[in-house]
Biotite code that builds the C-alpha atoms (Angstrom):
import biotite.structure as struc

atoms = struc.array([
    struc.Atom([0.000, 0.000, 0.000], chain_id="A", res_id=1, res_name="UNK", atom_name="CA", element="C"),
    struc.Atom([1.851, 3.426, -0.912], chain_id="A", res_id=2, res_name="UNK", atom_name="CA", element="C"),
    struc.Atom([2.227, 5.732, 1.410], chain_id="A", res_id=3, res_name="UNK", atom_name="CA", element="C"),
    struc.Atom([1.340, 9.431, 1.225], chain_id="A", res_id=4, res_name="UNK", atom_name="CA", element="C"),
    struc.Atom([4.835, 11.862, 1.858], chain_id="A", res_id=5, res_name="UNK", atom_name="CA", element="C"),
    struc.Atom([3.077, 13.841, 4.190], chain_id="A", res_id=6, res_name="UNK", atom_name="CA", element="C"),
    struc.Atom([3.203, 11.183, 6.860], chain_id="A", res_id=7, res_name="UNK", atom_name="CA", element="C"),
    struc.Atom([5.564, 12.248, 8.819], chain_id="A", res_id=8, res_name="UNK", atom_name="CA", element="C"),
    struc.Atom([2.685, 15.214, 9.544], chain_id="A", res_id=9, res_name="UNK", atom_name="CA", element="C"),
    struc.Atom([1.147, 12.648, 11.821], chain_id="A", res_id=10, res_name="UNK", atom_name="CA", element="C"),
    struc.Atom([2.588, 13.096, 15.017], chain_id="A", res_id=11, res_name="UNK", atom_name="CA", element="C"),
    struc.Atom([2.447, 16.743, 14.507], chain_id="A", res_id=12, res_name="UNK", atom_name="CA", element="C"),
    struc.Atom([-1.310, 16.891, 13.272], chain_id="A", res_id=13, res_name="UNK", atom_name="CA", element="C"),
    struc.Atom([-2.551, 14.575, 16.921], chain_id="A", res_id=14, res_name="UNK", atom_name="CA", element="C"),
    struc.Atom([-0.389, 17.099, 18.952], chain_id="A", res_id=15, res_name="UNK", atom_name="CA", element="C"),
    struc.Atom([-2.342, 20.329, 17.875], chain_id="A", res_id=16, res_name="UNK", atom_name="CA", element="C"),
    struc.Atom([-5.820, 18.706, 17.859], chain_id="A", res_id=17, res_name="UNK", atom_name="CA", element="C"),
    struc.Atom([-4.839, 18.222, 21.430], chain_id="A", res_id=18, res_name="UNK", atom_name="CA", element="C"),
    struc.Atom([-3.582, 21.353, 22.157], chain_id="A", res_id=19, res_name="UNK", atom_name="CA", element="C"),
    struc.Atom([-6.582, 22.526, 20.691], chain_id="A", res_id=20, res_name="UNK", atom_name="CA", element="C"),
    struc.Atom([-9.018, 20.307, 22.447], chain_id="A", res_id=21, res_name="UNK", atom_name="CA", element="C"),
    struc.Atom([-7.379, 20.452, 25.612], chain_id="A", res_id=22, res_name="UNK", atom_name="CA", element="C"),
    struc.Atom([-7.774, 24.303, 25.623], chain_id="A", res_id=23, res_name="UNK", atom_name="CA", element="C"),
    struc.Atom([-11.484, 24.152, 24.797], chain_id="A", res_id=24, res_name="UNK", atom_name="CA", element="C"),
    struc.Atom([-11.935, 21.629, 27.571], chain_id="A", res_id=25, res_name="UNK", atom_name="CA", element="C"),
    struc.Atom([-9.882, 23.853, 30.266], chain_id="A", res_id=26, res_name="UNK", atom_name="CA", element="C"),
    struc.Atom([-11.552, 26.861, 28.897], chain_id="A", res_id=27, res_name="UNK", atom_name="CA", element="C"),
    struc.Atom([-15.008, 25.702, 28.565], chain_id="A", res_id=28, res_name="UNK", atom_name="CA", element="C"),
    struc.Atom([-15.228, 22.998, 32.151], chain_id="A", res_id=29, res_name="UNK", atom_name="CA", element="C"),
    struc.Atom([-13.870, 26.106, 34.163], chain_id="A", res_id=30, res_name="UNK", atom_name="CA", element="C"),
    struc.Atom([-17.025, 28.483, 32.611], chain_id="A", res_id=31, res_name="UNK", atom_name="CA", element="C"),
    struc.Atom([-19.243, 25.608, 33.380], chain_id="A", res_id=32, res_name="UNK", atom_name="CA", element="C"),
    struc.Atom([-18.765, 25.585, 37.331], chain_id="A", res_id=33, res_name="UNK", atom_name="CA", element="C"),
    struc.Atom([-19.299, 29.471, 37.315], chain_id="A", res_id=34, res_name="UNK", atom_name="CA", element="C"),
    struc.Atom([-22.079, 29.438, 34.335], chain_id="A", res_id=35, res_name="UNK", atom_name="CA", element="C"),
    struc.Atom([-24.452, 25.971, 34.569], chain_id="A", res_id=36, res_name="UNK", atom_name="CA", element="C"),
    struc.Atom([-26.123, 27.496, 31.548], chain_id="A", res_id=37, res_name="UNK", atom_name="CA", element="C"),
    struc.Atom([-22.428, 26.728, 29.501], chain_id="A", res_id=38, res_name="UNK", atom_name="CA", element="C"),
    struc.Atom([-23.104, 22.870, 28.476], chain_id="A", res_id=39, res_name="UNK", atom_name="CA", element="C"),
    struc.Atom([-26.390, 24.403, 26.320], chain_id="A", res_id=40, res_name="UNK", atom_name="CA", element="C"),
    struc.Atom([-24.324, 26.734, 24.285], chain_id="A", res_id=41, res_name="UNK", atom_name="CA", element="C"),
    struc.Atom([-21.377, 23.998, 24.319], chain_id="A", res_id=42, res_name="UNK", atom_name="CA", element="C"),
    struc.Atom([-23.513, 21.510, 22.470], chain_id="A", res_id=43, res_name="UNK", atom_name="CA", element="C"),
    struc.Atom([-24.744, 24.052, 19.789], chain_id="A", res_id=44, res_name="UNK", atom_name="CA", element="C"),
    struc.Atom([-21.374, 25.425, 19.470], chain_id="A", res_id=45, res_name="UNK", atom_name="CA", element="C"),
    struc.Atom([-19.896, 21.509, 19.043], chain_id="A", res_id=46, res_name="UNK", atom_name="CA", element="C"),
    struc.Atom([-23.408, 20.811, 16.401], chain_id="A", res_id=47, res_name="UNK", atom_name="CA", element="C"),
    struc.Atom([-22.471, 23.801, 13.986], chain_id="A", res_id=48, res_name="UNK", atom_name="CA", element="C"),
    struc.Atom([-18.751, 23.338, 14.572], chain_id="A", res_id=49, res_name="UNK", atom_name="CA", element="C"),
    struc.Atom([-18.821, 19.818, 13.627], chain_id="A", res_id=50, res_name="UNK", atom_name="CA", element="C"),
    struc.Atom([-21.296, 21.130, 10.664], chain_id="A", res_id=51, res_name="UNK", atom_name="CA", element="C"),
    struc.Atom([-18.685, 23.435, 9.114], chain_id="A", res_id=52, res_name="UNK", atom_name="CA", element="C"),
    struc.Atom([-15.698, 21.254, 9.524], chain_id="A", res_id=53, res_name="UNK", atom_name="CA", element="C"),
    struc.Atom([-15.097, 18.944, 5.670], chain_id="A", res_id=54, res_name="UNK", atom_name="CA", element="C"),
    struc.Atom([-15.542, 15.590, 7.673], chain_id="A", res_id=55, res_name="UNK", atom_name="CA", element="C"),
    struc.Atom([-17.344, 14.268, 5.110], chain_id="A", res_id=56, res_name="UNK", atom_name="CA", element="C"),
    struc.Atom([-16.645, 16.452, 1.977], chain_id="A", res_id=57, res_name="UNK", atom_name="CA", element="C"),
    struc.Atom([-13.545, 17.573, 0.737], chain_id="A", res_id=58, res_name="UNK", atom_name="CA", element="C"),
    struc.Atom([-11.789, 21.302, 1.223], chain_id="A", res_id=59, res_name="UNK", atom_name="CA", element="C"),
    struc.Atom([-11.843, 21.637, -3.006], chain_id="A", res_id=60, res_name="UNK", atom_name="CA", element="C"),
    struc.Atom([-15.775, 21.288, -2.697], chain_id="A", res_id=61, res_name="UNK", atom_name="CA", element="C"),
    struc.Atom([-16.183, 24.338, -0.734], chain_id="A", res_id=62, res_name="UNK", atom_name="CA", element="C"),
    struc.Atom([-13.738, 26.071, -2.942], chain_id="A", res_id=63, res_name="UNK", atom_name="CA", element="C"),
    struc.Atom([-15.514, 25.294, -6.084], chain_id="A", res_id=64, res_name="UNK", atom_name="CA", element="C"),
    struc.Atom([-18.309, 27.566, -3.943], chain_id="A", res_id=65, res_name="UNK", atom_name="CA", element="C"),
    struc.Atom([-16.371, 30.424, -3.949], chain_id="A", res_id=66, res_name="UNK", atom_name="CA", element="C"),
    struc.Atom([-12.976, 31.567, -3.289], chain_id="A", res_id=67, res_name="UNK", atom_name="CA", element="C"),
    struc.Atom([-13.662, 34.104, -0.702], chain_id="A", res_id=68, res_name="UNK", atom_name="CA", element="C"),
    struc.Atom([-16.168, 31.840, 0.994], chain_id="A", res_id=69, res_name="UNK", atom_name="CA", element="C"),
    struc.Atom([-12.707, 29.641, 0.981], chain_id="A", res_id=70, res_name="UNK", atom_name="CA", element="C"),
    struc.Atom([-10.556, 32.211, 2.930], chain_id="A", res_id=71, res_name="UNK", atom_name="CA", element="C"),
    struc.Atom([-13.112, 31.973, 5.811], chain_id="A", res_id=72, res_name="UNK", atom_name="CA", element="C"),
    struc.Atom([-13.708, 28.623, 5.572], chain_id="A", res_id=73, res_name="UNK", atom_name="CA", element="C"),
    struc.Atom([-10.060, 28.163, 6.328], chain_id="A", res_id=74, res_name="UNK", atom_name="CA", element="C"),
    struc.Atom([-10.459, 30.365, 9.569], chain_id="A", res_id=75, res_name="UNK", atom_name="CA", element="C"),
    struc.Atom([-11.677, 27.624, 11.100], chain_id="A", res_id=76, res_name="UNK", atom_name="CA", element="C"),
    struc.Atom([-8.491, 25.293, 12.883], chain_id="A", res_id=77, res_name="UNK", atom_name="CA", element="C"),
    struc.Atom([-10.577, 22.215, 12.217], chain_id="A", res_id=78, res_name="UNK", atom_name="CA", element="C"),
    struc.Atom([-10.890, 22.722, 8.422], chain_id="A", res_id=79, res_name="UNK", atom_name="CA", element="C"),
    struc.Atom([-6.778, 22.520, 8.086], chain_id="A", res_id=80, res_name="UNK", atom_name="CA", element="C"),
    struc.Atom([-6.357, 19.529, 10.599], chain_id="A", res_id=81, res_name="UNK", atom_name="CA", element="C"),
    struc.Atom([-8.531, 17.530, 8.937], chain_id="A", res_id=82, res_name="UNK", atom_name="CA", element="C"),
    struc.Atom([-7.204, 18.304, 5.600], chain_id="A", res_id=83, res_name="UNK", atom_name="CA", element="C"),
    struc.Atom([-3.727, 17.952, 7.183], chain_id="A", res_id=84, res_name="UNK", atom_name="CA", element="C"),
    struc.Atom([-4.944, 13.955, 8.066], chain_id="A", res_id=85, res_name="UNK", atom_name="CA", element="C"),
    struc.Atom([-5.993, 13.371, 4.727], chain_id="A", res_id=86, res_name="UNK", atom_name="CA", element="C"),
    struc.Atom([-3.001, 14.656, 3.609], chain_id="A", res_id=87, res_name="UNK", atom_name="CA", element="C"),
    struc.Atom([-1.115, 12.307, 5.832], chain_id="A", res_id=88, res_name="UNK", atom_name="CA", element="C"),
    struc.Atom([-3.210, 9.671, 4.929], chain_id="A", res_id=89, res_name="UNK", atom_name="CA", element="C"),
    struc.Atom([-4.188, 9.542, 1.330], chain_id="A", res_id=90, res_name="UNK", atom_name="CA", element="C"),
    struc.Atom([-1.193, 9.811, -0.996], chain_id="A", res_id=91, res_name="UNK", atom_name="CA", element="C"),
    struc.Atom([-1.333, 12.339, -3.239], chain_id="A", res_id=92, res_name="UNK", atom_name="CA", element="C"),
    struc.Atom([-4.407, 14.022, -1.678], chain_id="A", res_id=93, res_name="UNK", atom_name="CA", element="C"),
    struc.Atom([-2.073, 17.575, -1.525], chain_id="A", res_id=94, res_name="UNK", atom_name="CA", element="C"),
    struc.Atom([-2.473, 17.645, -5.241], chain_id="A", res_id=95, res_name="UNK", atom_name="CA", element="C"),
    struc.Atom([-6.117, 17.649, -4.762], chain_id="A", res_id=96, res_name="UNK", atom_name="CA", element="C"),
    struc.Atom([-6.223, 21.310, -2.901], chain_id="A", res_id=97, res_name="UNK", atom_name="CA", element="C"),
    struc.Atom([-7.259, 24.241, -3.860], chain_id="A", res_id=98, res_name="UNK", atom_name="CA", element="C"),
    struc.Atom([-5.242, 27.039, -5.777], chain_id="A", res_id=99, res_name="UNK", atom_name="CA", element="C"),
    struc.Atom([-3.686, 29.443, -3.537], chain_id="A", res_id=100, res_name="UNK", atom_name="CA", element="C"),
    struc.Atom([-4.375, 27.019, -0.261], chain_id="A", res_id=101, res_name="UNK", atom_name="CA", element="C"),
    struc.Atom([-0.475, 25.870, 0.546], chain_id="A", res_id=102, res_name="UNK", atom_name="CA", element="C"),
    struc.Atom([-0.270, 22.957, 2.820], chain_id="A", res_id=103, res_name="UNK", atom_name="CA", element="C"),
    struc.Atom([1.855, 25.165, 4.890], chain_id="A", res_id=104, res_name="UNK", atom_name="CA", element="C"),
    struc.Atom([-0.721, 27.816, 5.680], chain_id="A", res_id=105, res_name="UNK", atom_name="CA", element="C"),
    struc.Atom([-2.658, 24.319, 6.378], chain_id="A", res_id=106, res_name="UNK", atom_name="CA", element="C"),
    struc.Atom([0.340, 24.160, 9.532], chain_id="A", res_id=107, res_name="UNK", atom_name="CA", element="C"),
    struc.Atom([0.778, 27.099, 10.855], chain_id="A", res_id=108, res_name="UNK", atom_name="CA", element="C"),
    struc.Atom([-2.392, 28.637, 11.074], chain_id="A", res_id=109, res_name="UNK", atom_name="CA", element="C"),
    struc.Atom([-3.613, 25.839, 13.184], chain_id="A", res_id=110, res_name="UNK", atom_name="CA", element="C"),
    struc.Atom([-0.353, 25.630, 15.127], chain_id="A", res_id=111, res_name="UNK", atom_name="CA", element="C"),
    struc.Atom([-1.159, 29.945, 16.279], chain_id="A", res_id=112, res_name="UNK", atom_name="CA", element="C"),
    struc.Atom([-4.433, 29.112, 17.320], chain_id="A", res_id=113, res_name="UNK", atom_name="CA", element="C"),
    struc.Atom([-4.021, 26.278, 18.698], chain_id="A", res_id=114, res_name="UNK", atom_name="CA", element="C"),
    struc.Atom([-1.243, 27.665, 21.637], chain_id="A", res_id=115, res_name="UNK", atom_name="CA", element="C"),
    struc.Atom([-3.504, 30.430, 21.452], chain_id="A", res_id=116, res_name="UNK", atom_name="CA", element="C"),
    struc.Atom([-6.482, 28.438, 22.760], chain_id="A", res_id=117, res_name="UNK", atom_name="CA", element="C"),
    struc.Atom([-4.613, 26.155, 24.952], chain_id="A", res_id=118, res_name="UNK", atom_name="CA", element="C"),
    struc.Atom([-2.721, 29.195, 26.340], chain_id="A", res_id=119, res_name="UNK", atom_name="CA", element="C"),
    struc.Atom([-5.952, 31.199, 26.819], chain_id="A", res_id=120, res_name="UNK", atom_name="CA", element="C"),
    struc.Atom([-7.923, 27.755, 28.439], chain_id="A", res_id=121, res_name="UNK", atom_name="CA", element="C"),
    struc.Atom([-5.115, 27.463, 31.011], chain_id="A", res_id=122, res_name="UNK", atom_name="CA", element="C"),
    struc.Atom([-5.375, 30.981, 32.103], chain_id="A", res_id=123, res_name="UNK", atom_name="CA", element="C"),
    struc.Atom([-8.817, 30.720, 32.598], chain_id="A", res_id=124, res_name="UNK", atom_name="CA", element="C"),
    struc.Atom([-8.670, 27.509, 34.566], chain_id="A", res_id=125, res_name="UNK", atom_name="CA", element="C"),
    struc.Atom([-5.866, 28.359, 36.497], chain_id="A", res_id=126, res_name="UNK", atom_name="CA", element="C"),
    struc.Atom([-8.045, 31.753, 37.407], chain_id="A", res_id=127, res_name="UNK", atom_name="CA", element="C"),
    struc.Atom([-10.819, 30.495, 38.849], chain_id="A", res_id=128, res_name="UNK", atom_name="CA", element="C"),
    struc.Atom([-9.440, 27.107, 39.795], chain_id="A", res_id=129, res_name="UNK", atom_name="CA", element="C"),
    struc.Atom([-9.288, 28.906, 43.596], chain_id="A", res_id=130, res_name="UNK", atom_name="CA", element="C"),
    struc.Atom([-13.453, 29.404, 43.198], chain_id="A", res_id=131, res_name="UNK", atom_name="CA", element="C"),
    struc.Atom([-14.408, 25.767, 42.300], chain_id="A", res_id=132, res_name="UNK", atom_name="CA", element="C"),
    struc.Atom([-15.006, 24.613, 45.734], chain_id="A", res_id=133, res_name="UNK", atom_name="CA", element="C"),
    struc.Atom([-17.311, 27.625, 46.341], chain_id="A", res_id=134, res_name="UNK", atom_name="CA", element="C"),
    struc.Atom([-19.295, 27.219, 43.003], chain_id="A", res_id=135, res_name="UNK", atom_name="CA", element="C"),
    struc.Atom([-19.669, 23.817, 43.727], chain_id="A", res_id=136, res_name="UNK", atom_name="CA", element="C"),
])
């Protein structure tokens, strides 16, 4: 079975899906104790957000929408991870993007916002970490 040459993406790809997950999770568990009302807007949020990510259609579908409709598409961290994965996957899926998407704008935008997010949940958690008993 060949094997794509983005492979060695792999490791990298799992490490900022967790960054980014584990940032949502610090960010969004620490609003819950405070906020009950959180887990509603948490499961709408993780409905649309699963919506708008190309789990089940390809990134050169929504291009073949429009180009600028592309541009924000891509602001979204889960659109380039899991383009990154079938990248690392499916050999020769990179020839299958877009024109003017560059797999390496498909690494470091996610990379930003994922430290962002991660950076941003930790500060959040390790703010009102002191209140948790209380709010309990």
């Amino acid at each position: 079975m060949p094997v794509s040459k983005f492979i060695y993406l792999l490791p990298l790809v799992i490490l900022l899906e967790t960054l980014l997950i584990s940032g949502l999770v610090l960010l969004f568990s620490s609003l819950q104790v405070k906020y009950r009302d959180i887990k509603f807007f948490v499961e709408i949020l993780l409905l649309f957000w699963f919506y708008i990510s190309p789990v089940f259609y390809p990134l050169n579908l929504v291009a073949q929408v429009s180009d600028k409709f592309l541009k924000y598409y891509l602001l979204n961290p889960l659109a380039s991870l899991i383009t990154l994965y079938r990248m690392a996957y499916l050999k020769d899926y990179h020839k299958l993007l877009p024109h003017g998407v560059s797999w390496p704008y498909l690494i470091i935008y996610p990379t930003v916002f994922s430290i962002i997010i991660c950076f941003l949940g930790n500060l959040v958690f390790s703010k009102m970490q002191r209140t948790f008993a209380d709010n309990l």
